[in-house]
Every structure is written in structure tokens, then in C-alpha cells.
C-alpha positions in Angstrom: 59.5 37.4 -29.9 59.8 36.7 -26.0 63.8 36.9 -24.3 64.9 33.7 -23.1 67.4 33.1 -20.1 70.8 32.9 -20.7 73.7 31.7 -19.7 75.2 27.8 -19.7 71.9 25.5 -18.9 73.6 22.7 -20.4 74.4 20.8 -16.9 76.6 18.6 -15.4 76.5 16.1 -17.8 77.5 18.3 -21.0 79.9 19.6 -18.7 81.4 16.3 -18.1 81.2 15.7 -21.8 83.2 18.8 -22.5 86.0 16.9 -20.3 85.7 13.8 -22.8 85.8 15.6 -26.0 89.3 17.7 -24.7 90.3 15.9 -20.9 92.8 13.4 -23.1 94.1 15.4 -25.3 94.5 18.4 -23.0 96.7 16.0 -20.2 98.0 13.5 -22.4 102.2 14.1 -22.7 101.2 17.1 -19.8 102.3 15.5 -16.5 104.2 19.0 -15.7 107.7 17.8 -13.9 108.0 20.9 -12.0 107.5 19.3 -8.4 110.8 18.7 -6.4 110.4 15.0 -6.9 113.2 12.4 -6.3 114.3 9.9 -9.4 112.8 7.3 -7.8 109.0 9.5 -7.0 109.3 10.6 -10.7 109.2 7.1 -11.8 106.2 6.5 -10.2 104.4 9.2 -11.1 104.8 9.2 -14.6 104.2 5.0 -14.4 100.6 5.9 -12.5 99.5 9.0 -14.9 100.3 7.3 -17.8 98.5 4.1 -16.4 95.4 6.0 -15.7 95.6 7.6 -19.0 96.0 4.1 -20.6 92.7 2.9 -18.6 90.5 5.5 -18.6 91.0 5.5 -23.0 89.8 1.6 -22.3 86.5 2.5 -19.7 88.4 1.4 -16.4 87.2 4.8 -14.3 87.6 3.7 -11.4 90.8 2.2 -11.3 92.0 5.2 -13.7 90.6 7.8 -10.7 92.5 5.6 -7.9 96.0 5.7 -9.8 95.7 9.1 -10.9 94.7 9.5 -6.8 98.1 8.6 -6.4 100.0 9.9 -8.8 98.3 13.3 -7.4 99.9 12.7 -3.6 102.9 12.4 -4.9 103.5 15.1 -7.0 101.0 17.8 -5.1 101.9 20.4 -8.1 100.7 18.5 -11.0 97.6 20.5 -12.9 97.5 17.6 -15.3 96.8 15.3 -12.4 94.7 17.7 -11.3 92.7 18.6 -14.4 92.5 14.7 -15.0 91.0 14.0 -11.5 88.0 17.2 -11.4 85.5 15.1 -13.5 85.3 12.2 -11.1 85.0 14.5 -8.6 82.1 15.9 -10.2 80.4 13.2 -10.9 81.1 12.1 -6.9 79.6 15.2 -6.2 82.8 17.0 -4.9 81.7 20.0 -6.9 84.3 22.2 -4.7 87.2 19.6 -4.9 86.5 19.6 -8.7 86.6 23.5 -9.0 89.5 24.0 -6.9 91.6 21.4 -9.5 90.4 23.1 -12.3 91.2 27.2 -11.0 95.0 25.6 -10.2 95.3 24.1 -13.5 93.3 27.4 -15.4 96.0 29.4 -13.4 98.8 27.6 -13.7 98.8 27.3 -16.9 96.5 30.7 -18.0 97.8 29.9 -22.1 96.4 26.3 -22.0 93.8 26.8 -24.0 91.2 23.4 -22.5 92.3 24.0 -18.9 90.7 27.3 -18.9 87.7 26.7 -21.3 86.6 24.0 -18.8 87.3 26.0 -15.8 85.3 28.8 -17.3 82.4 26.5 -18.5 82.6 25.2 -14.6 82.6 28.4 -13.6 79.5 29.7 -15.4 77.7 26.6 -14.6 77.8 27.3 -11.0 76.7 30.8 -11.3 80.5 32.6 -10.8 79.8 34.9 -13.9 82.3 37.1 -12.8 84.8 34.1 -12.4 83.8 33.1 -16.0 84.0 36.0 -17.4 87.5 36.8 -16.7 89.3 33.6 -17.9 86.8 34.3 -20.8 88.3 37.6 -21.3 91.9 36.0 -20.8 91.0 33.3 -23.6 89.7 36.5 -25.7 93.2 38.1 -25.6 95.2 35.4 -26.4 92.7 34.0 -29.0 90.9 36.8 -30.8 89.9 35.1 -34.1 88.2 32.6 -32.1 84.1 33.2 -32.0 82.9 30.7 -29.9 84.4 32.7 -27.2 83.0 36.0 -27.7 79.9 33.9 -27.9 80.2 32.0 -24.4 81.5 35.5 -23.1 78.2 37.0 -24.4 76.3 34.2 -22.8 78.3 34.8 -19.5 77.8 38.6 -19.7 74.4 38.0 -20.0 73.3 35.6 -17.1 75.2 38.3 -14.9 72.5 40.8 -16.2 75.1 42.8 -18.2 73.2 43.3 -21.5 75.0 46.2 -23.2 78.6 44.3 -22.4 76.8 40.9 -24.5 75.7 42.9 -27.4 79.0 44.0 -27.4 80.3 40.4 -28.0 78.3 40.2 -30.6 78.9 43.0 -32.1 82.7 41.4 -32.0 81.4 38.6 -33.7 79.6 39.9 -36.3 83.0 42.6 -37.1 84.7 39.1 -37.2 82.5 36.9 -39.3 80.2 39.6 -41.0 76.3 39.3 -41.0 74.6 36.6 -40.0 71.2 35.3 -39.2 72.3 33.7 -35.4 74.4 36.4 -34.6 71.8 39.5 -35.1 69.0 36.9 -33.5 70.7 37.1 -30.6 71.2 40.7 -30.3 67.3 41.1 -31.0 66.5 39.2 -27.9 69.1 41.6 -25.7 67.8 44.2 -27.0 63.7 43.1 -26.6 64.9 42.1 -22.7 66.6 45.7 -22.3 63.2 47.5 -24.2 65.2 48.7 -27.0 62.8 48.9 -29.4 64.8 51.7 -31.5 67.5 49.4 -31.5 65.8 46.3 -32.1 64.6 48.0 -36.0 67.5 49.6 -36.8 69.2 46.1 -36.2 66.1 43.9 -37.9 66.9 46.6 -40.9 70.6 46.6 -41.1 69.8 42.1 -41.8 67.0 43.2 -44.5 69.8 45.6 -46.4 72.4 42.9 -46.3 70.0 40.1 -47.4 67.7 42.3 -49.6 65.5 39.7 -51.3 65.7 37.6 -48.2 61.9 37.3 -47.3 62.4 35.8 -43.9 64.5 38.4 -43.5 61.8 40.9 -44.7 59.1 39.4 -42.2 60.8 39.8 -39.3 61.5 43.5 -39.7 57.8 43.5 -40.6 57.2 42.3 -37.3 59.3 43.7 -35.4 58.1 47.1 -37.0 54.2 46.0 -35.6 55.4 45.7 -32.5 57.5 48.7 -32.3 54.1 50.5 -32.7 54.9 51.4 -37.0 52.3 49.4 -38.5 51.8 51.2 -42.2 56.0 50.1 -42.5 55.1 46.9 -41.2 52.0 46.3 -43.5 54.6 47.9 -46.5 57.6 45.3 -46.2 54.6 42.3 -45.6 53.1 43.1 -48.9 57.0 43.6 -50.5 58.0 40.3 -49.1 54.7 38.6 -50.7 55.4 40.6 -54.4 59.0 38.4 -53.8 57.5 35.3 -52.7 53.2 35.3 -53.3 53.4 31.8 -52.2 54.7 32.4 -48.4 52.1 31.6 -45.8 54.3 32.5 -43.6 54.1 36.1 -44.5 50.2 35.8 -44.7 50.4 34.8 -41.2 52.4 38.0 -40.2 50.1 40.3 -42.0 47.3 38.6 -40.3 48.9 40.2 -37.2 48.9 43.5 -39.0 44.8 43.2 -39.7 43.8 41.7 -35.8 45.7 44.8 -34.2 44.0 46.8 -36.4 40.3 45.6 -35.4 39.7 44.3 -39.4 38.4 41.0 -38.6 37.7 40.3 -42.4 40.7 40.6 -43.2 42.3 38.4 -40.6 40.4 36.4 -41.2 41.0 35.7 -44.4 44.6 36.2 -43.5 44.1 33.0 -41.8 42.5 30.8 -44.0 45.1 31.8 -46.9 47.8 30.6 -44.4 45.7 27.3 -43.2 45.5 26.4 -46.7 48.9 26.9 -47.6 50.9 23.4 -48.6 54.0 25.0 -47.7 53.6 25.9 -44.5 53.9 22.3 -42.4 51.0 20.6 -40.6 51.9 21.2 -36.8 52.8 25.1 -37.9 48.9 24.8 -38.9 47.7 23.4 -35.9 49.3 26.3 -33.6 47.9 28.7 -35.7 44.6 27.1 -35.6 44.8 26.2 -32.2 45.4 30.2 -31.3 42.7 31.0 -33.7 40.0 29.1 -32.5 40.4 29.8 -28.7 40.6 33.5 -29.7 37.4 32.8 -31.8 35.3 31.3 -28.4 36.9 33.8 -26.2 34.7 36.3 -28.3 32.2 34.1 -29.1 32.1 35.0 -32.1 32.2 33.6 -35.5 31.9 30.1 -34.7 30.8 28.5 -37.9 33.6 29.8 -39.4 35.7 27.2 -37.4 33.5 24.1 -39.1 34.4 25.1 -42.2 37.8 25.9 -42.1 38.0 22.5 -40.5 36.4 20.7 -43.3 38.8 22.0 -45.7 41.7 21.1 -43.3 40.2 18.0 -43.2 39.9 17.7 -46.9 43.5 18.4 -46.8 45.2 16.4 -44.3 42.3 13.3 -44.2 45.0 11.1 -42.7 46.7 13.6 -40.5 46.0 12.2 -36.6 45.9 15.3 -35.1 44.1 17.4 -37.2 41.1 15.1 -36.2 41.8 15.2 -32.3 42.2 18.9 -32.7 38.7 19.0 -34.5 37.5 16.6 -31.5 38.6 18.6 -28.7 37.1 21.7 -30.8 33.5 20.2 -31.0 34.1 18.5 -27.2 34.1 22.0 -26.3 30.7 22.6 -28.3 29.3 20.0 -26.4 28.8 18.3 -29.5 29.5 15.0 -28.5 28.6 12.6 -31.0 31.0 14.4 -33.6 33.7 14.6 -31.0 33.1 11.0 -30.7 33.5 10.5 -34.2 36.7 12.4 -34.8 38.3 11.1 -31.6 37.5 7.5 -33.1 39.1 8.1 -36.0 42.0 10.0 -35.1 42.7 6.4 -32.6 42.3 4.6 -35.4 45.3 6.9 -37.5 47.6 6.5 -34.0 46.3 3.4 -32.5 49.0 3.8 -29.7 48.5 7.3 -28.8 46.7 7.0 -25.5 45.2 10.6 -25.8 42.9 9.9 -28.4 41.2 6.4 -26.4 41.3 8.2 -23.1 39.5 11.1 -25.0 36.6 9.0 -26.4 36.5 6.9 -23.6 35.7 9.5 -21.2 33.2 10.8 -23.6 31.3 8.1 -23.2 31.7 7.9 -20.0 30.3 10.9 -19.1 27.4 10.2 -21.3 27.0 7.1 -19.4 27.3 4.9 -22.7 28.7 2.3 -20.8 28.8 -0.4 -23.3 30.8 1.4 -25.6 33.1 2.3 -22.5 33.5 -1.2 -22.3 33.9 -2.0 -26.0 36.5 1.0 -26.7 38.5 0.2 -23.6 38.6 -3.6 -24.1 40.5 -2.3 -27.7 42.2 0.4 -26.4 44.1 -1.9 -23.9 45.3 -4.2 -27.5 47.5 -1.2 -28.0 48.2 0.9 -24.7 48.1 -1.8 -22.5 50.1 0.0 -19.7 47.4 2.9 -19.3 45.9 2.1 -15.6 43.1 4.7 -16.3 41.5 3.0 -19.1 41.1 -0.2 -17.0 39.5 1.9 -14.2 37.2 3.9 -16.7 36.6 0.1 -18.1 36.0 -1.1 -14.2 33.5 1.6 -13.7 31.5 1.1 -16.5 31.3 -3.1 -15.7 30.3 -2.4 -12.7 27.3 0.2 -13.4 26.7 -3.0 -16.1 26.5 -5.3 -12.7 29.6 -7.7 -14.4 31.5 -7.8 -11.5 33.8 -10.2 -12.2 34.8 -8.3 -15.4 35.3 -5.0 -12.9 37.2 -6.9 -10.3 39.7 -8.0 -12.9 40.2 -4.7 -14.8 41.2 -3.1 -11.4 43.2 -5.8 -10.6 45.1 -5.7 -13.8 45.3 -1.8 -13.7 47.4 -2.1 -10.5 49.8 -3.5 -12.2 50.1 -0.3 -14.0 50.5 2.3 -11.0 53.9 3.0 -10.3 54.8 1.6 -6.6 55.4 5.0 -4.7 51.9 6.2 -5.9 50.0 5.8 -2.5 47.4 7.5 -3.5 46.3 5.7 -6.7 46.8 2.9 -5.1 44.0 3.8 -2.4 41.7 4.9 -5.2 41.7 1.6 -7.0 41.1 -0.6 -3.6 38.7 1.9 -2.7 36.6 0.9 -6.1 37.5 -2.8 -5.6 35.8 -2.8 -2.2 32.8 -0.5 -3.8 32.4 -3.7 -6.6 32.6 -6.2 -3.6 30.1 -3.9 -1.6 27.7 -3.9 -4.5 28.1 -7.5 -5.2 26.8 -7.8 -1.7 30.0 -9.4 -0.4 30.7 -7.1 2.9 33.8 -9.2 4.1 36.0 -8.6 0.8 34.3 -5.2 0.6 35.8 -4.4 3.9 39.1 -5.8 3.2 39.6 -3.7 0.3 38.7 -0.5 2.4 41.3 -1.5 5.0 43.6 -1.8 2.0 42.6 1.1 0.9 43.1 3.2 4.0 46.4 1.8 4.8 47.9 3.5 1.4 46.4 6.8 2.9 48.0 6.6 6.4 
């Protein structure tokens, strides 16, 4: 299944865009009046908060930031003002400044409810877990029905390295909300990262009971039993799930598992071909499971010819599907068959004319043949349609040049400058260092020379 990391990876810029969704409406009507102010500062204040209010709801930030500045200096207490001004500072980079605003206005005001969700957010997003997690817990108490905070106290809990405290969240949840899919995912993935295995069934079984017919459900206790070690139980609610649902390559794809860790390679591999000829399971799904197969396949070296033919029919199946045919190319690249690589790398350009892959594929094929002329022809209509690809006009460049059409050479590196990004020194380099090779074989020393000089001076 394979843990991922946790914790708040959404940046500074979802971060930001939690202060859109709830900055207004958390300030707005907010600009707390507990600062000794005179009458006549009072005024003023509440004429530049409500200003900046007015023209940050109309895109005016930086004259929203400057009044709200002031309205700040005077009244030094204000956690609206406060709250208001930490996203600027953010975005300024005065990640301190910004935090500092948001804990005065988080404890100031511990029962506003947006103060300390974006305080706690902040918090977490800078790597304070245990700062996060208590205005997390405070948010828990005084909100209990809410989920989304057990969730972000789970997530919290878990970047700290506290796994047992995050399954307890979810265990919150799921009391809460009752069995779901999301919930006991995520308690799966605690428990694989902790090596729970005991824990990880007896969870993967308590879904299957609640869900019963469920025959996702039913394939992932299936393999979460394989790995676990209990492969007869695994193999049992595989063949269950496919008395439910005979039409599921998904589940022949599972019990394929079953059969390779078993050493059956006949029955794997008709595991395999069952799933690769399923029409329910989607094209790119195929193409991973292919892809796995057949390097698993030449890592044995075994059983090769069974790869033609399950691509024929895959063929047969998807005749317009691009990458079926550059998977088949690649496949028979490897083979060192190159003339039906060639083929399938042709056509699979013509299905995605402005996928570069597939030109720069059949290109360098040729290439390495030394089939100039078709390096030439294929490059010339590659360019039509990926015109911004400064490898094919080298490849194209090269192959002029072995044809002695130096003119043609000259102009394809020239062009296919245009194409390499300015801060790239060293491509640069490589591409005057051919030009000056064309003018050296052209027998024109002088320009050759130049364009080493050139050359050398993107190296220094």
C-alpha cells in the first residue's frame, strides 16, 4: 500500500487562500474597541479598517495593507487589524511578523473560531506540531461535532510522529460519522507506517462486514491478508469477490498477486491476460500493469513471446490508443528490434502528432542506425508540430551534416538556438561547438574558429 507523509503540504499559497475564503468574514464588524483610544483616534481607526476592508473586497492590496498599517499604530490591541495584516506579511515574507499577528489574535480571542484555524494551519505549516496541535485540541473542545478538526488534528498528530494519538482521531471520526471508506484508508496507512499488520486486517475486516457485498471492499482485505503473510484467506475472499462481480479485472489483478508469490507462473499469467483484456478496467490502469509485467518478464528472461502476443491483442483492442503503440515501441526498442519499434513509434506520432516523445523516439532510432535521410525527413515533420523542441533540430543538424548539406545543418542549429532557454550555458556551448564542427567540415576554418570561441565562452 506504501505510507505517505503527513501533515499540511499544501503551502503558502493554500494558506493564503484559507485567509480569502474566511480573512473577510472573520474581521469584518470585528475591529475589537478594547484599546484606550481617544474619540477622536476611534474615529480614525474605524474610518481606516473599514477603508481597507472596502478596498481589499475591490483588489486594492496595497493600499488596503498601508491603511490597515495605520489603523494598527493606532490601536496596538486590535487582533482584527492584526489578523487582517498577517497575509501580506506572508506573502512579503515576514513569516515571523505574520505568526506573531495570528498567536495574538488565536489568543485573544481562543472562541473565534477562523482566528485559530488559521493560526493553527500556520502553525502546522511551519513545522510547530505541538503549537498546532493545541489550538487544534482547543477548537476540538469547543467544537466537537466538527470532523474536519479531528481530521487536521490527526494530520498534525501525525507529522509530529505520534501515530497511535492520529488513529485516535480517527477513531473520533469514525464514532462520529460511522464507517467510511476515507476514514478507515487512513488508519490503514498509520497502521502499515507503525507495522501493525494485526491491526491493519482486523480494520480491512471490520470495512468488509459493514459493506458486505462491497467488492472493493473485499479486495483490499484480500490484499491486505497477502501481505500480512495469510494467503489461503486471501485467495478465499479474491475468488468470493469474483462469485459477486466475475467481471472485475480488478480482482483478477489481485489474485494475480496471490499466484506470483506463490511461484505459479501459469497461473499469473493468465491472471494477467484476463485483466489486460478486461474492458472495464481503463487503458492507462493496463499500461501500468503491462508496463510492470513486462520488465518483470525480461528481468527473468523469460517468456518473451508471450509479450508479442499479448500485445497484439492489446493492439487489436485499443488500435487508436497512442500509447499502447509507444509502449509496444519502447518494448521491441529494448529487443533491439528496430524496424518494428520504428513502425510503432511512427504510428503512435501519427495518433499524437504533438507529443514530442514519440518523434524524438523514432528519430533517434534512426539516428543511431545512421538512416540519415529519414532523420532528416521525420525531423523536417516533426518540427510542423513541436516546433519548440531544440533536440530535434540538432538530431536534424547532425544528420545534414553527415549528408554534406551544410547549409541545411547550419540553419537547423541556428534555428534550434532559439529553443534553449537563455541560462542554459551549457547547451548553448554544445550547439556552437557543432556549428563550428559544420564550418570545419565545410572547410571554412575562420567561422569554424569563431564558433569554438563562442563555444568556449558559454563554458567559462
Amino acid at each position: 500500500m506504501g505510507i505517505r507523509k503527513y501533515g499540511f503540504t499544501r503551502g503558502l499559497t493554500c494558506l493564503i487562500f484559507v485567509f480569502i475564503l474566511c480573512g473577510c468574514a472573520s474581521t469584518k464588524g470585528v475591529a475589537d474597541k478594547s484599546g484606550e483610544l481617544s474619540s477622536e483616534d476611534r474615529r480614525k481607526f474605524d474610518y481606516f479598517y473599514l477603508e481597507a476592508e472596502r478596498l481589499k473586497a475591490i483588489g486594492e492590496n496595497d493600499a488596503a495593507f498601508d491603511l490597515m498599517s495605520r489603523a494598527a499604530d493606532l490601536d496596538t490591541t486590535s487582533a482584527a487589524a492584526r489578523f487582517f495584516l498577517a497575509p501580506y506579511y506572508l506573502r512579503m515574507g515576514f513569516y515571523e511578523q505574520a505568526r506573531k499577528d495570528l498567536r495574538y489574535a488565536a489568543e485573544r480571542y481562543p472562541d473565534n473560531y477562523w482566528y485559530n484555524v488559521v493560526y493553527a494551519n500556520l502553525s502546522q505549516q511551519s513545522n510547530r506540531h505541538d503549537e498546532a496541535i493545541r489550538i487544534w485540541m482547543r477548537l476540538l473542545e469547543q467544537n466537537p461535532d466538527k470532523p474536519e478538526i479531528n481530521s487536521a488534528l490527526a494530520e498534525a498528530y501525525t507529522a509530529k510522529g505520534d501515530m497511535r494519538q492520529a488513529v485516535a482521531c480517527y477513531d473520533r471520526m469514525e464514532s462520529s460519522m460511522g464507517m467510511m471508506e476515507p476514514i478507515t484508508i487512513e488508519k490503514l496507512k498509520l497502521y502499515e507506517y507503525m507495522g501493525d499488520k494485526g491491526a491493519m486486517v482486523a480494520e480491512a475486516e471490520k470495512l468488509q462486514r459493514t459493506f458486505p457485498r462491497n467488492t472493493d471492499y473485499m479486495r483490499l482485505l484480500g490484499d491486505i491478508y497477502l501481505e500480512a503473510g495469510n494467503d489461503s484467506a486471501a485467495l478465499s475472499i479474491y475468488n468470493k469477490a469474483l462469485d459477486l462481480e466475475p467481471e472485475n479485472g480488478y480482482i483478477y489483478l489481485s489474485r494475480a498477486g496471490y499466484y506470483e508469490k506463490r511461484g505459479d507462473t501459469i497461473a499469473y499469467n493468465n491472471e494477467i491476460r484476463t485483466a489486460l483484456m478486461n474492458r472495464r478496467i481503463d487503458v492507462d490502469t493496463k499500461l501500468s500493469i503491462f508496463s510492470t509485467y513486462i520488465v518483470g518478464l525480461m528481468k527473468k528472461k523469460q517468456e518473451l513471446n508471450r509479450v508479442d502476443s499479448l500485445f497484439a491483442e492489446m493492439l487489436e483492442q485499443y488500435p487508436q490508443e497512442e500509447p499502447v503503440h509507444r509502449l509496444f515501441g519502447m518494448y521491441l526498442s529494448s529487443r533491439k528490434d528496430f524496424s518494428r519499434a520504428e513502425e510503432q513509434y511512427a504510428i503512435a506520432a501519427d495518433l499524437a502528432p504533438t507529443n514530442p516523445e514519440n518523434w524524438l523516439q523514432l528519430i533517434g532510432l534512426y539516428l543511431y542506425q545512421e538512416k540519415y535521410a529519414e532523420v532528416i525527413r521525420v525531423g523536417k515533420r516533426a518540427i510542423q508540430y513541436v516546433p519548440d523542441q531544440k533536440d530535434i533540430y540538432m538530431y536534424v543538424a547532425v544528420a545534414s551534416a553527415q549528408t554534406k548539406s551544410y547549409d541545411e545543418a547550419l540553419s537547423m542549429l541556428g534555428t534550434g538556438l532559439n529553443y534553449v532557454e537563455e541560462n542554459d550555458a551549457g547547451t548553448k556551448s554544445f550547439f556552437y561547438g557543432q556549428m563550428g564542427d559544420v564550418y570545419h567540415s565545410a572547410g571554412d576554418r575562420e567561422k569554424s574558429y569563431e564558433m569554438y570561441e563562442k563555444a568556449l565562452s558559454y563554458k567559462a
